[in-house]
SERO-102903 format. One record per residue (C-alpha): x, y, z. Coordinates in nm, 2 decimals, m for minus. Example, Ala and Ser with C-alpha at 12.3 -4.5 7.8 and 13.67 -1.06 7.14 Angstrom:
2
x=1.23; y=m0.45; z=0.78
x=1.37; y=m0.11; z=0.71
This chain:
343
x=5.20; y=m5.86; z=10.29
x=5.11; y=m6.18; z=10.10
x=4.88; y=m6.45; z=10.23
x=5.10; y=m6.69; z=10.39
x=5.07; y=m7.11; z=10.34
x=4.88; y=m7.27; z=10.55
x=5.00; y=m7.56; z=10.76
x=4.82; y=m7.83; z=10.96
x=4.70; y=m7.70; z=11.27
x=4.54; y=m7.86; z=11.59
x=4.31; y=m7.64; z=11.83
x=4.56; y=m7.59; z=12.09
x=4.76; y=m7.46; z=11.80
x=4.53; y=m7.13; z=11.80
x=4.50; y=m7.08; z=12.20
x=4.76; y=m6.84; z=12.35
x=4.97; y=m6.87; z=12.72
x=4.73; y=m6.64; z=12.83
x=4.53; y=m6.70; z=13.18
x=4.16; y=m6.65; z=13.04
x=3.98; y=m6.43; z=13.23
x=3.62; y=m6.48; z=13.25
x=3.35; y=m6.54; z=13.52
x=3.40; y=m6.94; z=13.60
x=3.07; y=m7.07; z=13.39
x=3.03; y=m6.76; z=13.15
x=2.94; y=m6.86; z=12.80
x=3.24; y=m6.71; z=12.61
x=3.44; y=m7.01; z=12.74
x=3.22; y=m7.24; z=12.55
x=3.23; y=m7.01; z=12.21
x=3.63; y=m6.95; z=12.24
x=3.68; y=m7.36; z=12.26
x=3.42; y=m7.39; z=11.93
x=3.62; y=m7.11; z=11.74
x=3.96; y=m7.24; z=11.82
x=3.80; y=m7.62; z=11.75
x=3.69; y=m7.45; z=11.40
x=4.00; y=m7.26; z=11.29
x=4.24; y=m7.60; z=11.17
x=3.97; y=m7.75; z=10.96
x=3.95; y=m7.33; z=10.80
x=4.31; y=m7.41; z=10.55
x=4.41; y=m7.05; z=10.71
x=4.73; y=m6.94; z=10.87
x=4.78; y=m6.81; z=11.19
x=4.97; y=m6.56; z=11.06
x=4.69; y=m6.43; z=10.80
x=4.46; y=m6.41; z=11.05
x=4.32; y=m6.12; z=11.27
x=4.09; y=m6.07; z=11.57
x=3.95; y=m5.77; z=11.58
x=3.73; y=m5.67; z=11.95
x=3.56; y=m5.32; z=12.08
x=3.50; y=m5.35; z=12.45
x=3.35; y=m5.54; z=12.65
x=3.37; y=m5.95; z=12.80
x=3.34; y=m6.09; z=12.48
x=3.64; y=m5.85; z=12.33
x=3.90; y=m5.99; z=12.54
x=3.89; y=m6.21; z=12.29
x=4.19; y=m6.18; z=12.05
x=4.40; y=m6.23; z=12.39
x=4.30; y=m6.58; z=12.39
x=4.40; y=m6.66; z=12.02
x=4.71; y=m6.72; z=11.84
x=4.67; y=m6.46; z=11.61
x=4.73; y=m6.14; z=11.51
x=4.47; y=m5.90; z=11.73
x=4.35; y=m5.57; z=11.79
x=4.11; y=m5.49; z=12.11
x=3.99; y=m5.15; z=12.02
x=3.77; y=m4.90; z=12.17
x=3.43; y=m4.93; z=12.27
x=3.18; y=m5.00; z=11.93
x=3.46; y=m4.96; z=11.70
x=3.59; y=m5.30; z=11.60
x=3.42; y=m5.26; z=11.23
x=3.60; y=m4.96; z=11.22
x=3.94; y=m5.10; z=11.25
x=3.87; y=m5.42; z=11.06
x=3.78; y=m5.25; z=10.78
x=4.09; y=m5.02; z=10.77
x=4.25; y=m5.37; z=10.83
x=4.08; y=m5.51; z=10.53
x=4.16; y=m5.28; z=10.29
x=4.52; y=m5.24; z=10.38
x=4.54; y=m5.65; z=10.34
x=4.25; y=m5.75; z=10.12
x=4.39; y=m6.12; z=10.19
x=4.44; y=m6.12; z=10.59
x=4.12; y=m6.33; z=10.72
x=3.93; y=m6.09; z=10.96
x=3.71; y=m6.15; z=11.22
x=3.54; y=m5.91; z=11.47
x=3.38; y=m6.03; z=11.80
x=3.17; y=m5.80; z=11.96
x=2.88; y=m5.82; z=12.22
x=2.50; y=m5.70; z=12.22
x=2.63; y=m5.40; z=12.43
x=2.96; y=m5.26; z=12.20
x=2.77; y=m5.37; z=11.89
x=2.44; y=m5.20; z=11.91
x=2.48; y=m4.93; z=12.11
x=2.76; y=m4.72; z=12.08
x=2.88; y=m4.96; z=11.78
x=2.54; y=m4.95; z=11.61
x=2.65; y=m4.70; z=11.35
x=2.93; y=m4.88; z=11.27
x=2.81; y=m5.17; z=11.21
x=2.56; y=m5.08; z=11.05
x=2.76; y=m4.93; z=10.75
x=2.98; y=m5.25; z=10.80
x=2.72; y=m5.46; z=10.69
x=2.54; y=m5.24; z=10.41
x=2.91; y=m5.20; z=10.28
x=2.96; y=m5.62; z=10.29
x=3.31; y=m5.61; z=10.38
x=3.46; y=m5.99; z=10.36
x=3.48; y=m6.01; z=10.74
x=3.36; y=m6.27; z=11.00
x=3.15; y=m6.12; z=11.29
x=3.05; y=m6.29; z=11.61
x=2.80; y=m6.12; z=11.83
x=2.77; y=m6.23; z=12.16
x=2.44; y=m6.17; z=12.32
x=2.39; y=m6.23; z=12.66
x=2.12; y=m5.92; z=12.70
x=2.30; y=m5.73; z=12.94
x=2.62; y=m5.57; z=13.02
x=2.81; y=m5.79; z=13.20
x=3.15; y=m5.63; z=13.22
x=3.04; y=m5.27; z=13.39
x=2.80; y=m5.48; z=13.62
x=2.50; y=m5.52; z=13.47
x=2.35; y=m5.23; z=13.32
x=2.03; y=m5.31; z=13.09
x=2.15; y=m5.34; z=12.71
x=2.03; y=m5.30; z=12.37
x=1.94; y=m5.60; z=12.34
x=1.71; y=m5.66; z=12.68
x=1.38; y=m5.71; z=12.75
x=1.11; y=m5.54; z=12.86
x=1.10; y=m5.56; z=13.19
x=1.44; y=m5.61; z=13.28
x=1.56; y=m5.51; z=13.59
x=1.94; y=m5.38; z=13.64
x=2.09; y=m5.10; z=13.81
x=2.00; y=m4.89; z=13.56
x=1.65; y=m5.01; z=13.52
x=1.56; y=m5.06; z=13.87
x=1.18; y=m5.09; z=13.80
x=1.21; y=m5.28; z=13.47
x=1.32; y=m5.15; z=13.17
x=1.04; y=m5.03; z=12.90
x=1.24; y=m5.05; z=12.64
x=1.17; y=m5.24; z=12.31
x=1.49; y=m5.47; z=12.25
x=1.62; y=m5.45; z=11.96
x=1.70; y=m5.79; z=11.69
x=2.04; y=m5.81; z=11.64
x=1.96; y=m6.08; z=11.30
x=1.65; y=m5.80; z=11.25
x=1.91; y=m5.53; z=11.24
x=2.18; y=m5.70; z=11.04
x=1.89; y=m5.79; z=10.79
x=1.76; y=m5.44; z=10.76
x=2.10; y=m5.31; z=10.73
x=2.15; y=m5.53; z=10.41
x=2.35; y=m5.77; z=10.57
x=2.42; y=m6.08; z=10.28
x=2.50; y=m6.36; z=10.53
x=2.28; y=m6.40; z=10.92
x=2.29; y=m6.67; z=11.14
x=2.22; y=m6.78; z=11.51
x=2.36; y=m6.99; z=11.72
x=2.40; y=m7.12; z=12.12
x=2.69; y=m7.11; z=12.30
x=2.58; y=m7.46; z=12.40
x=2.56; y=m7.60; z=12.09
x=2.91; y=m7.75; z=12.05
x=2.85; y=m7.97; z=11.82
x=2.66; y=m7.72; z=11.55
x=2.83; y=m7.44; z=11.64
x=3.17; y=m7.54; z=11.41
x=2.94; y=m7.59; z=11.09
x=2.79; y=m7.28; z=11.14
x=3.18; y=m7.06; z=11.17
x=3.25; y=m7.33; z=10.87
x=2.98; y=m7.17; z=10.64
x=3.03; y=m6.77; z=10.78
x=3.39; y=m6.79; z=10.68
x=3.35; y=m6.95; z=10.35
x=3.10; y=m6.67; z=10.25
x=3.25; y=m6.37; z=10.05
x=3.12; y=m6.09; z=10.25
x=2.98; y=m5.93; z=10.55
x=2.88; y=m6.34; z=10.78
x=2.68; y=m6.20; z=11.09
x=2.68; y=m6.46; z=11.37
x=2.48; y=m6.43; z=11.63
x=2.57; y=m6.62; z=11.91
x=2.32; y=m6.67; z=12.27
x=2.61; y=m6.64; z=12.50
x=2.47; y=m6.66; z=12.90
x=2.58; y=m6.46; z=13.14
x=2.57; y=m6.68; z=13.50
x=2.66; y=m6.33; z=13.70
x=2.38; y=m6.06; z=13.56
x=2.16; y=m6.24; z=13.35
x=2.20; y=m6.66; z=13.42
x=1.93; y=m6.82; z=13.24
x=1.76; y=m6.57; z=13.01
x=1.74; y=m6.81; z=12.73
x=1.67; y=m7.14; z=12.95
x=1.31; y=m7.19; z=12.81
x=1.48; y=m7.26; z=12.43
x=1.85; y=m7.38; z=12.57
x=1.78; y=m7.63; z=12.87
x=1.79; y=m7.98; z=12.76
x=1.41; y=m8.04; z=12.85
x=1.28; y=m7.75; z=12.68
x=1.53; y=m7.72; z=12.37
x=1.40; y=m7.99; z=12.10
x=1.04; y=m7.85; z=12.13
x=1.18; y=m7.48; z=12.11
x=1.44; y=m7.47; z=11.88
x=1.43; y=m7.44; z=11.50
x=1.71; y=m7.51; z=11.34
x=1.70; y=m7.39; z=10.95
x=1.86; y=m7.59; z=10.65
x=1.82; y=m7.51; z=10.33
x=1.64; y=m7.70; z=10.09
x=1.43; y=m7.88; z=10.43
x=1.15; y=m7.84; z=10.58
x=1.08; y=m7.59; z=10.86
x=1.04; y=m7.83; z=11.16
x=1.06; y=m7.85; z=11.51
x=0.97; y=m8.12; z=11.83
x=1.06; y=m8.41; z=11.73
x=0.93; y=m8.30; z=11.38
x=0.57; y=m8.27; z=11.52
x=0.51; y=m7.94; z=11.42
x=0.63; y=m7.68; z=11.15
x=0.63; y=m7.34; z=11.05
x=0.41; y=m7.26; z=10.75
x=0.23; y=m6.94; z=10.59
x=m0.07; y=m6.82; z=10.64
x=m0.21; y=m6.70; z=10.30
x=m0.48; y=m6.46; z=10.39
x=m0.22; y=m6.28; z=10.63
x=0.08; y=m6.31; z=10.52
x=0.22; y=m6.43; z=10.86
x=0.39; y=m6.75; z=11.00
x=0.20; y=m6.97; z=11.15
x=0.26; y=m7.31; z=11.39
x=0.12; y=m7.57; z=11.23
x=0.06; y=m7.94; z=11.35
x=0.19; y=m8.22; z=11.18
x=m0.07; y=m8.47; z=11.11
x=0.00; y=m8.81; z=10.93
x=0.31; y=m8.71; z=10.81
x=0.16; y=m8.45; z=10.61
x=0.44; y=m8.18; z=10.53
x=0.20; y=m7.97; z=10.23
x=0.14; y=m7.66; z=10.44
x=0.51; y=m7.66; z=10.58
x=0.77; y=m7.38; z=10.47
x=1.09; y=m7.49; z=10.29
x=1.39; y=m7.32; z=10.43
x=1.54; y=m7.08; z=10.12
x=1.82; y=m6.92; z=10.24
x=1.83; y=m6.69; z=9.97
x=1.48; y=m6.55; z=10.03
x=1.50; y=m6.22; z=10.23
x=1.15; y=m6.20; z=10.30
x=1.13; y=m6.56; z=10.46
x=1.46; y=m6.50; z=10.66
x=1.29; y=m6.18; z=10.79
x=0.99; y=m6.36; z=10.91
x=1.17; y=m6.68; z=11.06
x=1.40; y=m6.38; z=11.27
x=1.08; y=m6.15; z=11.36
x=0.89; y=m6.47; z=11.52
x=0.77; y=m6.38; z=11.85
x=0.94; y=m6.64; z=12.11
x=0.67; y=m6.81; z=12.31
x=0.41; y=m6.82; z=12.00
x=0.67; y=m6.97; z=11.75
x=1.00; y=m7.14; z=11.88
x=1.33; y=m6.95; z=11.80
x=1.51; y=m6.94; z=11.46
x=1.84; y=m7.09; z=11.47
x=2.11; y=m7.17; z=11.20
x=2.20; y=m7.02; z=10.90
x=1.90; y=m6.81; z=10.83
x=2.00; y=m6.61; z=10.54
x=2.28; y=m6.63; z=10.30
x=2.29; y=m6.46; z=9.95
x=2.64; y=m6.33; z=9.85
x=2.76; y=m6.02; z=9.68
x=3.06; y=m5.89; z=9.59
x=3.25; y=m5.78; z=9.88
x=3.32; y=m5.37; z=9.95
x=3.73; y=m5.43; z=9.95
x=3.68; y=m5.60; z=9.61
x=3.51; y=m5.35; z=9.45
x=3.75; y=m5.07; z=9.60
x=4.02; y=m5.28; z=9.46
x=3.84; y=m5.32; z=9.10
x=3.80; y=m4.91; z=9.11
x=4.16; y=m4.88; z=9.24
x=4.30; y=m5.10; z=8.94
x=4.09; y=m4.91; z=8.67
x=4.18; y=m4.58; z=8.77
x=4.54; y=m4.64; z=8.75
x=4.51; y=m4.88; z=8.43
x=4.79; y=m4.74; z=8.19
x=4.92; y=m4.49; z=8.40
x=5.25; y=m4.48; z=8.53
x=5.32; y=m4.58; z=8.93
x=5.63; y=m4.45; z=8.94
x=5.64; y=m4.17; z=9.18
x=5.96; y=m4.06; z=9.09
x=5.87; y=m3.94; z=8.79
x=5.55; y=m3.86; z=8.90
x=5.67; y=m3.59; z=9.11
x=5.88; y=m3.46; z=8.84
x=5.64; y=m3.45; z=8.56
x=5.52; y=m3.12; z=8.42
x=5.59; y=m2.76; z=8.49
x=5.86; y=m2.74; z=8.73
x=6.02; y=m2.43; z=8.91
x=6.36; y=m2.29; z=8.98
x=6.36; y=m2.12; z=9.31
x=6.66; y=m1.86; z=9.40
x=6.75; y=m1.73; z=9.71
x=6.74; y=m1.39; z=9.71
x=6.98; y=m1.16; z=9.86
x=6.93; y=m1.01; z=10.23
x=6.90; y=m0.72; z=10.31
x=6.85; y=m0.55; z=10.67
x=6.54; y=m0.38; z=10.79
């Protein structure tokens, strides 16, 4: 299949006739309006592009878009979309998922989906619990969490998702907020443009099991003094600019540091090539520090289907693809029926 030429789209160009079926409020609603705001100003075609889902709310996504779309089995979307990948090196692939399908019975998967930096898009909702079986405790919740499967609080230790993708090796890691409309687009902008594995995280509330588990950085009144939003090249600041996140030498730890006369000396530039920062800014306890959001860590590398590609073409570099005469070539063997005789 060759890529196909892009024409001018609008957003209601990539929604489908489909009712959509979530909880009235859910967060997805929000994120499926920013990706289908997103995909005209992305030069792609419909027809060159792919959703790929597991299961789970989020994964009833590629229903919703005008697309090409597989909703696969429960943790296996990287699976697919890498079969799909290097089948059709130039079809544009994402994969949604959700903090359920993604890192627990997915975990494995994408984990080697990342280390292996397949040039795919991946949105993780995380909403902290499992919404679509009725609100079973997840990966992704905290201590303490109470659900039907945790009556008496969970004592669990939640588990990163932007931790995990780092430790995995993952080249491109980013957070977001289902909320934030008008960020969100520049952030989808930037994952697809990188060549390679683009993790998105994306704080997706659920009103049903888990309403308001991120209120204290997502409410209006609370969000400017609790959010940090990274850019490269600036400073690390946050409320209003009143305070920043610097280093603490003698440690080797972030600290929260007041901004006094404008003074910016001890505050940490965002470098979003620098691993070790990003794993700092995405390991800062929320509460003590405010929570890392934007595009946290981006340092490309070639891309697994690429290289498979680059092996595939110098293996077969002055040889002759014609199976014809492939099949034909060599020894060869005259076989002669033989005559019957009865037992």
């Amino acid at each position: 299949m060759n890529a196909m030429t892009p024409v001018p789209t609008v957003p209601n160009d990539w929604a489908t006739d489909q009712e959509v079926r979530w909880c009235p409020g859910c967060g997805d609603y929000a994120i499926l309006k920013a990706v289908q705001r997103t995909m005209p100003d992305l030069d792609v075609a419909r027809e060159n592009t792919v959703f790929v889902s597991g299961i789970g709310c989020s994964s009833r996504f590629p229903y919703y878009m005008e697309t090409y779309g597989f909703h696969t089995i429960h943790g296996r979307a990287p699976a697919v979309a890498t079969g799909i990948k290097l089948a059709n090196p130039e079809l544009d692939v994402w994969i949604v998922t959700g903090d359920g399908d993604g890192l627990s019975i997915g975990g494995n998967h994408l984990l080697h989906l990342l280390r292996r930096n397949l040039d795919v898009q991946l949105l993780l909702f995380n909403n902290e619990i499992y919404g679509l079986t009725k609100g079973q405790y997840s990966p992704t919740s905290r201590t303490g969490t109470r659900s039907p499967t945790t009556p008496f609080g969970s004592v669990e230790r939640p588990i990163s998702p932007c931790a995990f993708a780092l430790g995995a090796g993952g080249r491109f890691v980013a957070r977001t907020i289902d909320t934030a409309q008008k960020t969100m687009p520049d952030t989808l902008k930037r994952a697809h443009a990188h060549k390679g594995t683009s993790f998105v995280e994306i704080f997706q509330n659920c009103i049903v099991y888990n309403d308001d588990v991120f209120a204290a950085f997502t409410e209006k009144k609370s969000a400017p003094l609790n959010q940090l939003w990274c850019t490269h090249g600036e400073p690390l600041l946050f409320a209003g600019g009143t305070k920043g996140i610097g280093l603490n030498r003698d440690t080797v730890e972030l600290e929260v540091i007041d901004i006094v006369d404008g003074d910016l000396s001890q505050v940490l530039v965002h470098d979003e090539k620098n691993r070790v920062q990003a794993q700092l800014l995405v390991g800062m306890q929320f509460g003590d520090f405010p929570m890392a959001l934007g595009i946290i860590y981006c340092d490309p590398a070639p891309s697994f289907e690429a290289a498979v590609e680059a092996q595939r073409e110098s293996v077969v570099a002055g040889k002759s693809t014609d199976l014809n005469a492939l099949l034909r070539k060599g020894q060869s063997w005259e076989i002669k029926a033989k005559e019957l005789r009865p037992i």
